[in-house]
C-alpha positions in Angstrom: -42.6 117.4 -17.1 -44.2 120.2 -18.7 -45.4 121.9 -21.8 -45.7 125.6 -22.8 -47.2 127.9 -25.8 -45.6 131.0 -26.2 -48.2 133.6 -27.8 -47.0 136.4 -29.8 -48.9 138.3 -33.0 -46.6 136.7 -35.3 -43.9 134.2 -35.8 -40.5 134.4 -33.3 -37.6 131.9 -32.2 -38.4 130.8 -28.6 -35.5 130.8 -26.1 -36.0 128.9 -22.8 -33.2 130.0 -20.6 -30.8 130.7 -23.2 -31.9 127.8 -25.2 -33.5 128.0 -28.8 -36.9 125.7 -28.8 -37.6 126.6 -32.5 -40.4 129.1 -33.2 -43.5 129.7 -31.2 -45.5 128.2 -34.2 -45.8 125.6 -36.7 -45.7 125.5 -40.4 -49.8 125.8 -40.3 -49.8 128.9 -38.2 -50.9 127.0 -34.5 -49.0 127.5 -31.8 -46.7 125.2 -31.0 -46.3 123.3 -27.4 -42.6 123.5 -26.0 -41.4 120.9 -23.7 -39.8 122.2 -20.7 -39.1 121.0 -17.0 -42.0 122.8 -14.5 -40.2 125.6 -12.9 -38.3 129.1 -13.2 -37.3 129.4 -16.9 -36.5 132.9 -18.2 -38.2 133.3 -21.5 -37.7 135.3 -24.5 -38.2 135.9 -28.3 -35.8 136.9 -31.4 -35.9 140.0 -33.0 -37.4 143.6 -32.0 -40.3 145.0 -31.0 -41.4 142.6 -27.7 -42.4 143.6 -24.7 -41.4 142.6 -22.2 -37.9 141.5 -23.5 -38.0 138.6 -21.7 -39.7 137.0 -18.2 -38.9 134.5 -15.6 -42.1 132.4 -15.5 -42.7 130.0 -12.3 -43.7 127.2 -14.9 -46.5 124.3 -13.7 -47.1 120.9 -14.4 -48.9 120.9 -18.3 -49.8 118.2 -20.5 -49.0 118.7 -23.5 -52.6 118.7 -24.7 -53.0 121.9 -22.0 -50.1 123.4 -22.2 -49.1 126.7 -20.2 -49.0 130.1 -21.7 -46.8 133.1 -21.6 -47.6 135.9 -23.8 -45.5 138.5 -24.8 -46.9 141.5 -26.7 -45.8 144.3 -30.0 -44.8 147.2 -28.7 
């Protein structure tokens, strides 16, 4: 078991291997911590303007309380 937070300069839709999670933040502007199984998940965000379109991340064991990261940038 695993968590992640996906960082990005604003609000997106998280997709986990083709699977919406929901955005990358809650309603008070944190970042929010995605479950996901440790392991290769591809990752990627709605909408324009991210780079890199998505990644394949080699995700490890979190808790949620330290929860992975994979950052994506605005191009």
């Amino acid at each position: 078991m695993s968590y992640v937070v996906v960082r990005y300069p604003e609000p997106r839709d998280v997709f986990i291997d083709d699977e919406s999670q929901g955005s990358n933040t809650a309603a008070s502007g944190r970042l929010r911590a995605l479950f996901c199984n440790a392991g290769k998940h591809t990752f990627r965000l709605s909408g324009a303007c991210v780079d890199p379109p998505e990644q394949t991340v080699n995700v490890p064991d979190r808790p949620i309380l330290n929860p992975y990261p994979v950052e994506f940038r605005k191009c």
